[in-house]
N, C-alpha and C positions, 0 to 999 in steps of 0.2 A: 506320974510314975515313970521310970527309969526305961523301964522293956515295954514301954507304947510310945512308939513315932506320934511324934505332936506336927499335929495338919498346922500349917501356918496360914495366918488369916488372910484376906483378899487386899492385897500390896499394888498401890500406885506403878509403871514404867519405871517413874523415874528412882524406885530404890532399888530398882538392879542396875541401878550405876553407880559409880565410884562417885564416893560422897563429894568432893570438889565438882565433879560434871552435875550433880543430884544438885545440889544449891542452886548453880547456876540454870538449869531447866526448871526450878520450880520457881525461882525471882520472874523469867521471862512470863512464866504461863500465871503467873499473879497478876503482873503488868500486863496482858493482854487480856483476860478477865474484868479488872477495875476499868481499862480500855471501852473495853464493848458495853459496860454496865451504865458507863459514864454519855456515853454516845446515844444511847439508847431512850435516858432518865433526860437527854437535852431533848431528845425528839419529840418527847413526852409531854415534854412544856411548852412548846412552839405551836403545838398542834392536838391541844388535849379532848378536841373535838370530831377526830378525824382515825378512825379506825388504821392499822396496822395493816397495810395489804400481805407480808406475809402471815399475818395473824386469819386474815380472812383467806388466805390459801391453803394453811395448815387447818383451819376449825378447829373441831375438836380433837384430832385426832394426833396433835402434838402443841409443846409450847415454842417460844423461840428459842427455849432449852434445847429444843430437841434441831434444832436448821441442821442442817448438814454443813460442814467446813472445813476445809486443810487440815489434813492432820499432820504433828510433825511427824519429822523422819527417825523410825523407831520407834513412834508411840502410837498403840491405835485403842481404838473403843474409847467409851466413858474416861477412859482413864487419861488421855492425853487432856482432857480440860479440866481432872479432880487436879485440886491443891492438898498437898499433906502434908502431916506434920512430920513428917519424915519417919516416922515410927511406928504408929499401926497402920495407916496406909488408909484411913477414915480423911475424907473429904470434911476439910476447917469447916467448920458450921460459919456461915455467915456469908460463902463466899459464893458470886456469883458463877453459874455455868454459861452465858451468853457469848456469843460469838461475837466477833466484833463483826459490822457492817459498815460503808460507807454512806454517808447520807448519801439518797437518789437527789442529782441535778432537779428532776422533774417535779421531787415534792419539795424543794426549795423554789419558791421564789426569786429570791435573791440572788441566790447563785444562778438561775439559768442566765446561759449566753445575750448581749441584747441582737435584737433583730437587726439587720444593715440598714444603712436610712435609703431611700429611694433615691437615684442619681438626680439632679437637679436639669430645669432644663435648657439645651443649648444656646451658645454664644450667639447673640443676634447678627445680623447680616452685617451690620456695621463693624464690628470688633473683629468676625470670620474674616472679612476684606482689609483688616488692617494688620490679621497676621500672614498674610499671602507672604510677603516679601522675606519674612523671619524663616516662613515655610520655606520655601525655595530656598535659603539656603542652609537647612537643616539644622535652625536652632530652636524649633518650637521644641514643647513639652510632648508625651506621648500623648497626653488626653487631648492640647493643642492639635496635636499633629492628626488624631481620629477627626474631630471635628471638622477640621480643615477639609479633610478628604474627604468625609462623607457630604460636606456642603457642595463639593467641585463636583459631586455627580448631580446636584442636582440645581446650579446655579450655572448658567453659560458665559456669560461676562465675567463670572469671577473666573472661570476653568481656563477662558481666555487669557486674560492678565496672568494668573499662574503659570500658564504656559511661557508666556513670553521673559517673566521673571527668571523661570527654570533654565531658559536661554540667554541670559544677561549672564547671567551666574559665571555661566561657562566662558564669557570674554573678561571675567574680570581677571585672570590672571594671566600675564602678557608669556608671548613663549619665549621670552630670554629675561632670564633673572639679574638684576642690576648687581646682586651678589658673586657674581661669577666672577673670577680673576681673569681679565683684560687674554692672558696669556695660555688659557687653557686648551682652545682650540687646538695650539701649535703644539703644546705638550704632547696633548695625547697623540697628536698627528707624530711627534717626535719618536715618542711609544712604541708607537703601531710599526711604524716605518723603522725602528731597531731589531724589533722582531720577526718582523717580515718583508722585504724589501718591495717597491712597490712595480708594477709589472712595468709602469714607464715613470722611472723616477725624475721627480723636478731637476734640474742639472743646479749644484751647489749653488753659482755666480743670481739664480732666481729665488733661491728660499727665503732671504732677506725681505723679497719684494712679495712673497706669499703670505708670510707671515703679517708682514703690517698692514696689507689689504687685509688681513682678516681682522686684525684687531679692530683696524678703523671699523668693518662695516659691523663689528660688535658694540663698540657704542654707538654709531649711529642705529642700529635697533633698540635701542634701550630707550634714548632719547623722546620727548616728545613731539609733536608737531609747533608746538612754539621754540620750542627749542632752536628749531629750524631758523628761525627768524633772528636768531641773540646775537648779538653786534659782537665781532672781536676786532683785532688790529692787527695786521700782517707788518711785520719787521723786516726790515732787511739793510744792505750796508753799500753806500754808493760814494767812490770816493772818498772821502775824508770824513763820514758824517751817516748817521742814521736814517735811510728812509721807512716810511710809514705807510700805509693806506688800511680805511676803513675795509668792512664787509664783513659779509654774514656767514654761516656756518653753512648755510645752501648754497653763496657763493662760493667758498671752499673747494666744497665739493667737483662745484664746474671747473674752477681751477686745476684742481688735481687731473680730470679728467681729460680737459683739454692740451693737457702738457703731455700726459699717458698716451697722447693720440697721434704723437710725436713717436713712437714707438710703436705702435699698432701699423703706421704708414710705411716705419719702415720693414714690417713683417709683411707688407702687403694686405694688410686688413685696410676697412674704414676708417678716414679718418671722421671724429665726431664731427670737426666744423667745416667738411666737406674738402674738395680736392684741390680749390683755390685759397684752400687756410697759409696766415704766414707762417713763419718757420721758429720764430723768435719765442721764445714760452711769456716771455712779457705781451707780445704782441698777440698772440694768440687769445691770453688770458682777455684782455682790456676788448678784442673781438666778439669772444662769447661775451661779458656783460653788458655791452651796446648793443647787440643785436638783442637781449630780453627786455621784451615790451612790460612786465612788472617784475618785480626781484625772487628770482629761483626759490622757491619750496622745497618741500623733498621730494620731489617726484623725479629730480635728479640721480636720489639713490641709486634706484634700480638702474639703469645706462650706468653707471661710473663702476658697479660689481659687473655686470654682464661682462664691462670691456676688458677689467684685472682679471678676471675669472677666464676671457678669452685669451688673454696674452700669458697666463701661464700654462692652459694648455696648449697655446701652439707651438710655446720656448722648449715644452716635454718632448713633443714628436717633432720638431724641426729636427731635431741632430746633434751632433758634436761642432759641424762646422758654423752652424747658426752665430756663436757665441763671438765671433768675430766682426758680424755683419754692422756695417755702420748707421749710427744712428746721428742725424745730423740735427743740431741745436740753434743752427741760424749761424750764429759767428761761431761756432764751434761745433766740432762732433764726438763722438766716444763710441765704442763698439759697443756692443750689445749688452756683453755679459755688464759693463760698466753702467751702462743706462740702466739696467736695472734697476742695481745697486743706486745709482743719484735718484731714484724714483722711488726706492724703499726710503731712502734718506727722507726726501721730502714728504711721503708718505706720514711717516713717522714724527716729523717734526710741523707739521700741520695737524693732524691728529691731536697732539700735544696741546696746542693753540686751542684747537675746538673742547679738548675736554677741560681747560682752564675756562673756558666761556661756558660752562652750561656745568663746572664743579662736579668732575668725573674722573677716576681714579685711572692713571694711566701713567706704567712703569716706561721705563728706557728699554731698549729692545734687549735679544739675550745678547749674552757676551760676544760670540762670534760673529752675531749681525754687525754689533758695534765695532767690530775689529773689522770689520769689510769695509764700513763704512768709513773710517778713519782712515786706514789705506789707503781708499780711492782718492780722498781728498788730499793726504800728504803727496799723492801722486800728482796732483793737482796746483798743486803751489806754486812750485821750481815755474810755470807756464805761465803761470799769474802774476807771479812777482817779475818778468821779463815785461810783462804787459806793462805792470802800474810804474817799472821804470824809464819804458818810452813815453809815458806818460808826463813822467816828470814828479812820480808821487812815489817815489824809493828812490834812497841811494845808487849811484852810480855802481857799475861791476866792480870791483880791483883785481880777479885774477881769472883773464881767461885760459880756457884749456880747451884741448882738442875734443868733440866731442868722443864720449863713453869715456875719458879720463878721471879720475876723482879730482872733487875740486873743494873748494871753501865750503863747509855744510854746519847745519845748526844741528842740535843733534836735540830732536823731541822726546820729551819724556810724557808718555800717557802712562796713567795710574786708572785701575778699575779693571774690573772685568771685560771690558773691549780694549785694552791697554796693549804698549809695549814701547820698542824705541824704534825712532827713525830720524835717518838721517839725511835733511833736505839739501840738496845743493844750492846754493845762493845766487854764484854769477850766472848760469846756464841753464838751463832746463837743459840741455843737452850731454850735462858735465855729470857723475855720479855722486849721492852721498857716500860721505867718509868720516868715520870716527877720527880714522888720522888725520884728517884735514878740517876736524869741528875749532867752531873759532867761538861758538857760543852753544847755551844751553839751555831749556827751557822746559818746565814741567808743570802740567796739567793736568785734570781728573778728566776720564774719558767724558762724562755728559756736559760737563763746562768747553770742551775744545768743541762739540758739535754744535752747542749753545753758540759757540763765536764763529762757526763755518757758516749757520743758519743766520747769522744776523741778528740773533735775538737779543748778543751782549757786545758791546764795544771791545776793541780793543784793548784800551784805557781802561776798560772795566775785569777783564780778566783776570782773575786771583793767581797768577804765576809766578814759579819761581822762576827766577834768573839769574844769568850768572854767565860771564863774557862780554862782544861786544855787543853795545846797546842799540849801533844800527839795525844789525843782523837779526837780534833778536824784536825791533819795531817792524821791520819791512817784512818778516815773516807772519807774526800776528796779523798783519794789516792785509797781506796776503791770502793766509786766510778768513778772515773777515769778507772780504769780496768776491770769495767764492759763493757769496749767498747772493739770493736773486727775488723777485716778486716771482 
């Protein structure tokens, strides 16, 4: 009838939603019913002997219809698990009400976790004592490394040996690394001393002889004890013709030192072969090797840095006037600032020697050392080549001049970073070079002109260019050539 409100019957949640959301809430809660129904009918059969513990929790007083579980959001009571047909809101006959549950780990067998296995037991005494050494230097495993240590509390001979292992460890790595570049000392010293000047600085005419005392005693730390012992050959140019002599890398050393002491005596220090030594650095040398009763080690080292190390700190506080002070060579002498410099030379080109004997990487000095060093020697010539023509071993003068006049000159051309030009006088050492007055010309790379001051190349062997006359430019070469010495 028309005028009686018709009660509507008892309607599912999900038909007070808009029929697209209504679908999809009653697919899920279908799928989660068949779910729980399905889960349930398996536990069923796996264990058709074994009561339901929620069954025996609940008793009688509910089914697993009735469990308690999540309701969704929006839907509560009975009705969040009825399925309907969308229309009277009657629960589909057939369809399960059961909650889904997870099978319990504990009524599964299969699924439970397995038990850990019991650790196995310890490495025997023999295997522990054969990882000590791995130990000590920390490449065992961590389970290695428990064992190891729980053994050393309780084994003393082993805790011993470990111990002394853990102490090896720490000499195997030397404190100068063979990879270091020869020249780094000087750098940073170079560094340091740019940005901060130093309270008593080396005087310029000494840094030459600083620097390659340091390099030397750089490779000789690196070196080994046999090392020490490795044969090289010392070159040098005597007259007309190349001399030679054997010796070791420890006699070197003595050498160097004993020549250095030539300098030390005249600073008023000790000399190393005492105050009746002769004066002649040949003599002196050939002194120290006669007087060693079996052939120097290295225990020469230390003496030959103490004594460089003491003559450049005493060239620091000596003075400005020091740098003049003479230093006498036997048949010859040179002031100070120059003895250096022939002492960085020979430093430097011995050094050389040594690290071709024992295959050790060792540049040419820096640029300005080598510009010193060239210097001194072009200074050096003009005096040498007077010598080897009262000798009888160079051409006769052709033009003298009043001394400090310019005279006949060969005009050298260095190429390289210690490079530049200079121009030697020929008749005089007394006479000046002059471009105006060059009669020849000759050009070399700065490490090949030191190569033939030191003796280590002929004359005849020199790669130069030439260009003038051909006397001029022999009795110069040869000139310098004989500036080298044992």
């Amino acid at each position: 009838m028309r005028g009686i409100p018709r009660i509507p019957g008892q309607r599912a949640a999900a038909d007070d939603l808009e029929p697209p959301a209504a679908d999809v809430l009653r697919r899920a809660l279908e799928g989660a019913a068949r779910a729980a129904q399905a889960a349930r009918e398996s536990r069923e059969r796996e264990e058709p002997d074994e009561p339901d513990e929620r069954d025996e929790q609940h008793g009688d007083a509910g089914t697993a219809d009735e469990a308690t579980v999540p309701e969704p959001d929006g839907v509560t009571g009975d009705a969040a698990w009825a399925v309907t047909d969308g229309v009277t809101g009657d629960t589909a006959p057939g369809t399960a009400h059961e909650p889904a549950h997870p099978p319990d780990p504990a009524e599964e067998p299969h699924m439970r976790a397995p038990a850990p296995e019991p650790a196995g037991p310890p490495p025997s005494h023999s295997v522990l004592k054969s990882l000590l050494g791995a130990w000590a230097l920390a490449a065992c495993s961590p389970e290695e490394t428990t064992h190891v240590e729980d053994h050393l509390t309780e084994c003393a001979p082993c805790a011993d040996e470990a111990l002394k292992l853990r102490d090896a460890v720490g000499l195997l790595q030397a404190d100068r690394n063979l990879d270091l570049p020869p020249l780094l000392r000087s750098r940073v010293l170079e560094n340091c001393l740019d940005r901060r000047a130093a309270r008593i600085p080396v005087p310029v005419w000494a840094t030459p002889y600083d620097a390659e005392t340091a390099r030397l005693d750089a490779l000789l730390r690196d070196i080994g004890d046999a090392e020490w012992h490795a044969p090289l050959q010392l070159k040098w140019f005597e007259k007309e013709e190349t001399a030679t002599r054997r010796a070791t890398v420890a006699g070197v050393i003595g050498h160097l030192m004993t020549v250095d002491g030539l300098v030390a005596s005249a600073l008023g220090l000790d000399d190393p072969l005492g105050a009746s030594a002769p004066q002649s650095p040949t003599d002196r040398t050939e002194a120290l090797w006669r007087a060693a009763h079996s052939p120097p080690t290295r225990t020469i080292h230390e003496p030959w840095r103490d004594q460089s190390h003491t003559l450049i700190r005493t060239v620091s506080f000596a003075g400005r006037g020091v740098a003049e002070l003479s230093v006498s060579y036997g048949e010859f002498a040179l002031p100070l600032r120059d003895a250096m410099i022939d002492r960085a030379f020979e430093c430097w080109i011995h050094g050389w020697d040594i690290a071709n004997a024992v295959v050790y990487p060792y540049p040419a000095p820096s640029g300005p050392h080598l510009h010193a060093m060239i210097n001194l020697a072009t200074q050096l010539i003009p005096s040498t080549l007077a010598a080897r023509r009262r000798a009888g071993l160079a051409s006769p003068a052709q033009q003298l001049v009043v001394p400090g006049s310019p005279g006949r000159s060969l005009h050298l051309e260095v190429e390289g970073a210690g490079g530049g030009d200079w121009y030697i006088a020929l008749d005089s050492p007394a006479a000046v070079g002059s471009a105006e007055r060059s009669v020849a010309q000759v050009a070399l790379d700065d490490v090949e002109f030191c190569q033939l001051v030191a003796g280590h190349i002929s004359p005849d062997e020199a790669a130069a260019g030439q260009d003038g006359d051909r006397d001029a430019i022999r009795d110069v070469l040869f000139a310098a050539a004989s500036l080298s010495r044992l």
